[in-house]
N, C-alpha and C positions, 0 to 999 in steps of 0.2 A: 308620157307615152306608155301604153302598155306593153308587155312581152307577151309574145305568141309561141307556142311550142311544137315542132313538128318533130315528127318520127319517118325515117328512113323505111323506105320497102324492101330494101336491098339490106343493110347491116341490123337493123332495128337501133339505131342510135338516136338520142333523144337529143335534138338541136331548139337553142331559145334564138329570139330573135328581136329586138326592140324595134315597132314598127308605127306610124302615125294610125290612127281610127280610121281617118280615108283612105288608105291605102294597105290592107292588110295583103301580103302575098295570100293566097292559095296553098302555096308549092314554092319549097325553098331547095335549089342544090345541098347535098349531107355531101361531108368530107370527101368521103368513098366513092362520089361521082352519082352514087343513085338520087332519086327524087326522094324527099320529104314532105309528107304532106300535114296539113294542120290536127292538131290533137288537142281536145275539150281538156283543159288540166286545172287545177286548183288554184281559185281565186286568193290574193292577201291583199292585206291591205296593212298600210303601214300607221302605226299612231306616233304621235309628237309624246312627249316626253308628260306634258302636262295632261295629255289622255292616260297613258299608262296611269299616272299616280292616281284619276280620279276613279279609276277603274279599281283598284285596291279597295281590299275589305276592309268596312271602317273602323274593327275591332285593332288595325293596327293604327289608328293614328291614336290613341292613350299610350301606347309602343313610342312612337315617334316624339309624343311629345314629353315623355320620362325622361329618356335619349337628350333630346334639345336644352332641359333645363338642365342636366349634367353637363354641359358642355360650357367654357368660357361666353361664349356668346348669347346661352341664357340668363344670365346676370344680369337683371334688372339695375345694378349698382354699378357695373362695369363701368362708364363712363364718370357717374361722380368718384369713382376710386380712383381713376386716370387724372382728376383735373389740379392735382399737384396744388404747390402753393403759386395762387396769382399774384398776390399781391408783391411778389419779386419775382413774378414773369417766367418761369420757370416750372417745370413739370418733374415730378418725382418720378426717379427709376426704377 
């Protein structure tokens, strides 16, 4: 549902209001007891986490990926260095 923003004629206070598509007020009561009526304001939009990232410049993912192979989890070996000794079932600490 979008918000709608209306401004007072009375105080000038700027009221949001979460409203359905079909059913936008006009004219909303303000605190103050004056009318409020609808005010043209600035559109957003919200992105998911996986829009932000594709939206990055791509001179930082060679960044990201220096970063990644520093880290325990870039370790290509990681897991054959964990698998201990099998043959007496047992995992080195």
């Amino acid at each position: 549902m979008p918000v709608y923003e209306y401004r007072c004629a009375e105080c000038g206070a700027l009221t949001s209001k979460l409203a359905s598509v079909k059913a936008i007020p006009s004219a909303v009561e303000c605190a103050c007891g004056g009318t409020a009526s609808r005010v043209v304001s600035m559109p957003s939009v919200h992105l998911s986490k996986g829009s932000k990232v594709a939206r990055l410049d791509p001179k930082y993912d060679a960044m990201v990926d220096k970063a990644m192979r520093n880290t325990p989890a870039g370790d290509p070996d990681r897991l054959i260095n964990r698998r201990g000794d099998i043959a007496k079932g047992r995992a080195d600490t």
